[in-house]
VEXDREN-2710 file (C-alpha; in Angstrom, 1 decimal):
% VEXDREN-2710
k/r/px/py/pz
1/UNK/102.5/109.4/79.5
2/UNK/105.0/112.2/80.8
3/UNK/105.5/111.7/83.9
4/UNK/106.0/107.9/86.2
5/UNK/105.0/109.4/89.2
6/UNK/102.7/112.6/90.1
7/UNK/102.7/113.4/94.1
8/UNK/100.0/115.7/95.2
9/UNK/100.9/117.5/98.6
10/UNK/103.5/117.5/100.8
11/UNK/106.1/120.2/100.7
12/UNK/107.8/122.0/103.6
13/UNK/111.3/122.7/105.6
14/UNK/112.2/120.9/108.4
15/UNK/114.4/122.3/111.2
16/UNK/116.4/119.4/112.4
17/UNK/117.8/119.6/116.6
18/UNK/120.2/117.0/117.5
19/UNK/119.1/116.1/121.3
20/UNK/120.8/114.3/123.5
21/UNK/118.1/111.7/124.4
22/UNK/114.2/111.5/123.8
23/UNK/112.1/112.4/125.5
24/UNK/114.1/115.6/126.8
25/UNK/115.0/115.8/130.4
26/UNK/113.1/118.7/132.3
27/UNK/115.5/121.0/132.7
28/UNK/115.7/124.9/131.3
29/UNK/118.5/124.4/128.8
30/UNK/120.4/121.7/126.3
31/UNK/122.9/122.4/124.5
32/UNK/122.8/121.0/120.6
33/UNK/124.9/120.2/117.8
34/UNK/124.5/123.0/115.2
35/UNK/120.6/123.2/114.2
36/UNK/120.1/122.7/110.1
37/UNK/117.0/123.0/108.1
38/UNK/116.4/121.2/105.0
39/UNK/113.6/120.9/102.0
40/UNK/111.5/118.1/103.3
41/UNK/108.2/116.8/104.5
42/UNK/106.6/113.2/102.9
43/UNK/105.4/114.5/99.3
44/UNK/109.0/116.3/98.7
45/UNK/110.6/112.4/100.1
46/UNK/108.5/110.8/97.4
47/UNK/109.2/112.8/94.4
48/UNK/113.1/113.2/95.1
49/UNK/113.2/109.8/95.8
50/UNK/111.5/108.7/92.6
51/UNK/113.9/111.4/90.6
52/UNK/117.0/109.6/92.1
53/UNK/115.7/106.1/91.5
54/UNK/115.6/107.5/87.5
55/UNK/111.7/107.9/87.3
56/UNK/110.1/111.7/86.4
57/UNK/109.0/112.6/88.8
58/UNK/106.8/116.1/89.7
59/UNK/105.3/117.5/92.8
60/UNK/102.2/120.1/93.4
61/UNK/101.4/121.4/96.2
62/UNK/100.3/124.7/98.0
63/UNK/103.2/126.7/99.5
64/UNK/103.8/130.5/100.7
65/UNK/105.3/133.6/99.0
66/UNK/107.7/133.3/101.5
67/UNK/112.2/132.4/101.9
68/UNK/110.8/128.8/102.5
69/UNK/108.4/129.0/99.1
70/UNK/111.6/130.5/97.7
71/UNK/114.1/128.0/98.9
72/UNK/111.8/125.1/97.8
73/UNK/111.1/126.6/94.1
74/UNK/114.7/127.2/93.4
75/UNK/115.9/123.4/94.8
76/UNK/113.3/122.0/92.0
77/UNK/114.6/124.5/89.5
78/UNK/118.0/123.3/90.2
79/UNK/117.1/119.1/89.9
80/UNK/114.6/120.3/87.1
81/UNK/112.1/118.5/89.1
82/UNK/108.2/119.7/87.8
83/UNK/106.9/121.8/90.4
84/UNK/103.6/123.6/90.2
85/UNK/101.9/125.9/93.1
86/UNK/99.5/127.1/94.9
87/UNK/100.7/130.3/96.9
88/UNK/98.9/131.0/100.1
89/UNK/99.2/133.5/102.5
90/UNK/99.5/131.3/105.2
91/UNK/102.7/130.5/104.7
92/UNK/105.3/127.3/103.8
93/UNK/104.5/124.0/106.0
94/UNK/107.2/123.6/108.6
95/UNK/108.6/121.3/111.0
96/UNK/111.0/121.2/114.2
97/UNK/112.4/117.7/114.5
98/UNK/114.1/116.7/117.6
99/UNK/116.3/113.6/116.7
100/UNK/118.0/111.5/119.0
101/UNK/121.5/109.8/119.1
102/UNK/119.5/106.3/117.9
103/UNK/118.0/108.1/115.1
104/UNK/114.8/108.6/117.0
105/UNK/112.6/111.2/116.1
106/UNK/109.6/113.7/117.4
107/UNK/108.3/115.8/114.6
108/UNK/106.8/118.8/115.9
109/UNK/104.6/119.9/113.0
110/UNK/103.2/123.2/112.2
111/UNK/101.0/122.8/109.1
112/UNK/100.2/126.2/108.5
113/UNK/97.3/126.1/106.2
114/UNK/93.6/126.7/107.5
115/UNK/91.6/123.9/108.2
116/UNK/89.0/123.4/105.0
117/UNK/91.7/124.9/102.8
118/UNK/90.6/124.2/98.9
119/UNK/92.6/125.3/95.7
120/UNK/91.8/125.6/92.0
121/UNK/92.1/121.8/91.2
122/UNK/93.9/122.9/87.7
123/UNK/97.0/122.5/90.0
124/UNK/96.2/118.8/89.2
125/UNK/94.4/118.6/86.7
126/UNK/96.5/118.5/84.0
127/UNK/99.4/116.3/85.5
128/UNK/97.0/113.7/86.5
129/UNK/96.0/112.3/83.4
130/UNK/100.0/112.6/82.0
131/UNK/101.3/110.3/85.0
132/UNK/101.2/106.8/85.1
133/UNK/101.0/106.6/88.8
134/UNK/99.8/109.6/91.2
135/UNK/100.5/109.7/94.7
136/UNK/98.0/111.7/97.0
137/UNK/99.7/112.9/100.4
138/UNK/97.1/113.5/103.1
139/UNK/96.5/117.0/103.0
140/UNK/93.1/118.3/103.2
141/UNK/93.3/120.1/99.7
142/UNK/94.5/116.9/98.2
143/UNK/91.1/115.5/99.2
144/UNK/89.6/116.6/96.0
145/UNK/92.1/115.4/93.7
146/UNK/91.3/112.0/94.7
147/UNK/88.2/111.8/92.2
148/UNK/90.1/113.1/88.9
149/UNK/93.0/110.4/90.0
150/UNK/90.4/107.7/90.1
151/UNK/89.2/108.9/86.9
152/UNK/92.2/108.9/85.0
153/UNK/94.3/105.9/83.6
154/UNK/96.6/105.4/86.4
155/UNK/97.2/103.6/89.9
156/UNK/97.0/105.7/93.3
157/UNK/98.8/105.5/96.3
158/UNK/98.6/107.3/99.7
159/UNK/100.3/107.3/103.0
160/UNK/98.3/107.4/105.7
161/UNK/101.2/108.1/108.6
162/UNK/100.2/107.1/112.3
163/UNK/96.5/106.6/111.3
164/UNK/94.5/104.8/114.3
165/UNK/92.6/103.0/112.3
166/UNK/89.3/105.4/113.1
167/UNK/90.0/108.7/112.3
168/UNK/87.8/110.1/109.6
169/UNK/90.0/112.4/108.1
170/UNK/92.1/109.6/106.3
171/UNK/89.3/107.5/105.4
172/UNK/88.8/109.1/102.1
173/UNK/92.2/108.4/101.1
174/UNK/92.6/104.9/103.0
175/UNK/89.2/104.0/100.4
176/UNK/90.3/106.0/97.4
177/UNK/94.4/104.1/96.5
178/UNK/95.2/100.9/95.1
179/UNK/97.7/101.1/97.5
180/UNK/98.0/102.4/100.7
181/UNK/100.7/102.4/103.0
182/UNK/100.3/103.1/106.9
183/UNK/102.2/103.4/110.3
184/UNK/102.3/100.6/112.8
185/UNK/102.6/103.0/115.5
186/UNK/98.5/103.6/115.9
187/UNK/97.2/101.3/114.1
188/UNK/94.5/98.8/115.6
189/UNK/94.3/94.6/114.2
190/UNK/91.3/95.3/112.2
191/UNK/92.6/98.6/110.4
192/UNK/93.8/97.0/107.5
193/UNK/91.0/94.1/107.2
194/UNK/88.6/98.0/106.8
195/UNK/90.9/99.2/104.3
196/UNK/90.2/96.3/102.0
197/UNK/86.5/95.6/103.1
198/UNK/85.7/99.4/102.1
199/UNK/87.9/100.9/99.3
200/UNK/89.8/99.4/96.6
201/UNK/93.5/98.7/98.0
202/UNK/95.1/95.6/96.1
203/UNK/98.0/96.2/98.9
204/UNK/98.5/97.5/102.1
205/UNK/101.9/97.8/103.5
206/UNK/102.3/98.4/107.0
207/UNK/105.8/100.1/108.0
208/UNK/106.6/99.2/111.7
209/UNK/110.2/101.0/111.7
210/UNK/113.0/98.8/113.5
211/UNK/110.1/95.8/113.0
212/UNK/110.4/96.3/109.2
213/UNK/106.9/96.3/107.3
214/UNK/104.1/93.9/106.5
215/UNK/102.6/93.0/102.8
216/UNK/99.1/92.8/103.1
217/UNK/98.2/91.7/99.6
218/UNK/94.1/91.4/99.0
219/UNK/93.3/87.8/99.7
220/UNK/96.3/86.6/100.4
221/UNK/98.3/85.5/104.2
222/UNK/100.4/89.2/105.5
223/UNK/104.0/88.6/105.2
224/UNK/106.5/90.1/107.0
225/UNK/109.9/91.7/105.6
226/UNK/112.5/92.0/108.4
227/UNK/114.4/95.7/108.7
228/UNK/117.3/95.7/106.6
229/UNK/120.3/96.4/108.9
230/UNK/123.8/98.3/106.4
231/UNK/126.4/97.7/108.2
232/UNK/128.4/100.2/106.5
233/UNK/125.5/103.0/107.2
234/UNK/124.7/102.8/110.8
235/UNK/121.4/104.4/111.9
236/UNK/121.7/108.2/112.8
237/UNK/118.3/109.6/111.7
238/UNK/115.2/108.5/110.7
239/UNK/113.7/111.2/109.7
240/UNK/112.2/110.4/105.8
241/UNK/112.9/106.8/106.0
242/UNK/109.1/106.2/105.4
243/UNK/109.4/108.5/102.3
244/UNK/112.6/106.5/100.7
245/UNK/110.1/103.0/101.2
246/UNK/107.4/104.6/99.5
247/UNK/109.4/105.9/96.4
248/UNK/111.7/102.8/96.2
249/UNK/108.1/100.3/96.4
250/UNK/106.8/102.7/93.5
251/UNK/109.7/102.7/91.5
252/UNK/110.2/99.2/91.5
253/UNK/106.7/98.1/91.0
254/UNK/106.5/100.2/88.0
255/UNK/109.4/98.5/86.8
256/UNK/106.8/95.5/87.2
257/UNK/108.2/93.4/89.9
258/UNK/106.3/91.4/92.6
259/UNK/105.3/93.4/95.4
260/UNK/107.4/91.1/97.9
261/UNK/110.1/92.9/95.8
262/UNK/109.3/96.2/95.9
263/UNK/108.6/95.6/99.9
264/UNK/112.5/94.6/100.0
265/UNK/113.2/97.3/97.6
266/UNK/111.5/99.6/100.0
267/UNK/113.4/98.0/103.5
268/UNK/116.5/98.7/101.4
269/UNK/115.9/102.6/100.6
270/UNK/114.6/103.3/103.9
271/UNK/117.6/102.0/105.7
272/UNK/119.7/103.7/103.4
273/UNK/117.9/107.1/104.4
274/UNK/118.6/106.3/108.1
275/UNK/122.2/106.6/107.4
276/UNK/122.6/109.9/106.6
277/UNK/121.4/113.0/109.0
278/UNK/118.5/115.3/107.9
279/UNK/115.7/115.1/106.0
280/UNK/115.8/113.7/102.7
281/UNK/120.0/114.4/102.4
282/UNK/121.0/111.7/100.9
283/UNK/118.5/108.9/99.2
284/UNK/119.3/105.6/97.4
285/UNK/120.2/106.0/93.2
286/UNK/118.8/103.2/91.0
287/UNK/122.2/102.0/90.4
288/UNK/123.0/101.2/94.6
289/UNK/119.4/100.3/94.9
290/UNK/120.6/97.7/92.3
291/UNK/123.8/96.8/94.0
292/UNK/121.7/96.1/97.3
293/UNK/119.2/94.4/96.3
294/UNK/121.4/91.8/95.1
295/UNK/123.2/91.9/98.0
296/UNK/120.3/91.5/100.3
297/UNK/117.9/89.8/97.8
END
């Protein structure tokens, strides 16, 4: 195996506005901190934060021939991340994030690519059957690299965001990873008693923000891991906390640890990313992960 960890879609850049509360007050005009845009979106969160917690780590995904393509080919060039793409004349994915003074976010989200957009599954292919773990990001291309993940010698994992539990457009991926992780926000009591009834999820971890997350382990009683609160890195965006609990959870279970570990492993990253502002500007290393955990643990 060449790579730990493979993540299939989920590139963009994210303009970031500081607001002054949330939601906005109806008037004509606020005036904002300066407005900075990063690399970011959930597939870029994984695979930087697997790369920083010392796994390889590559990323494939369909972007545009665009300054935003550009900007995100020459920041993987620079970590010597793997990248490999897709262009599409539809452009880069973006997003407008209003944060708020709490670290409260509204992601405004323009995906860009037509509905029913497919690709030459050779962007996969061949990094599929190197990685010991993929990661598919729900994007509707990624759809069809589901079947050649499941068919190579690896584990799968997806994150299914603010699913509600009855959309069809996640279920494929909800049925397809060993584990799955989901949004509290949307999600109904019975949503993750379906997951296991109808795919093939040993885990399902339930991120609930400020609440922290809950292990759902097949067969076993939900537990629930409490937010990790840093004292020395006060909350001032949230924006890719999810991402730093996905690659952190990975990275640690790889490393073969319980998965009430890499739970707490994940708490610990994603409260780390909270104390920094933008997307993705400043993730957990192995070596603090390390520090913390002992801390904490």
């Amino acid at each position: 195996m060449e790579l730990d960890v493979f993540v299939i879609g989920g590139v963009g850049i994210d303009t970031i506005v500081r607001v002054p509360t949330l939601p906005l007050p109806a008037v004509e005009t606020i005036h904002v901190d300066p407005v900075e845009s990063y690399v970011g979106h959930t597939g870029h969160g994984v695979t930087l934060g697997c790369h920083l917690l010392g796994l390889r780590a590559g990323l494939a995904d369909v972007i545009g021939d665009d300054d935003e393509g550009d900007r995100i080919r020459h920041l993987y060039d620079g970590l010597r991340m793997p990248l490999h793409v897709a262009l599409h004349p539809s452009g880069t994915r973006r997003s407008v994030n209003l944060v708020a003074p709490d670290g409260q976010r509204l992601a405004l989200y323009d995906a860009r690519h037509p509905a029913g957009l497919r690709v030459d599954p050779d962007l996969w292919r061949t990094n599929v059957v190197r990685a010991r773990h993929v990661h598919v990001s729900i994007m509707d291309f990624a759809r069809d690299a589901l079947s050649d993940a499941l068919a190579a010698d690896c584990t799968v994992s997806t994150d299914l965001h603010d699913w509600d539990g009855r959309n069809g457009y996640h279920k494929d991926f909800a049925t397809s990873a060993d584990i799955v992780f989901v949004s509290t926000s949307n999600l109904p009591d019975d949503a993750v008693d379906w997951i296991f009834a109808n795919g093939r999820a040993e885990v399902v971890v339930a991120m609930a923000g400020a609440d922290g997350s809950y292990l759902h382990v097949r067969d076993q009683a939900p537990r629930h891991i409490g937010a990790v609160q840093l004292p020395d890195r006060p909350v001032v965006d949230s924006n890719g906390a999810g991402d730093a609990y996905v690659a952190a959870f990975l990275a640690r279970r790889l490393d073969g640890v319980s998965w009430y570990d890499a739970a707490l492993a994940g708490s610990i990253a994603g409260a780390w990313a909270c104390g920094s502002p933008g997307t993705h500007t400043d993730l957990i290393t192995a070596e603090e992960l390390a520090v913390r955990s002992r801390t904490i643990g």
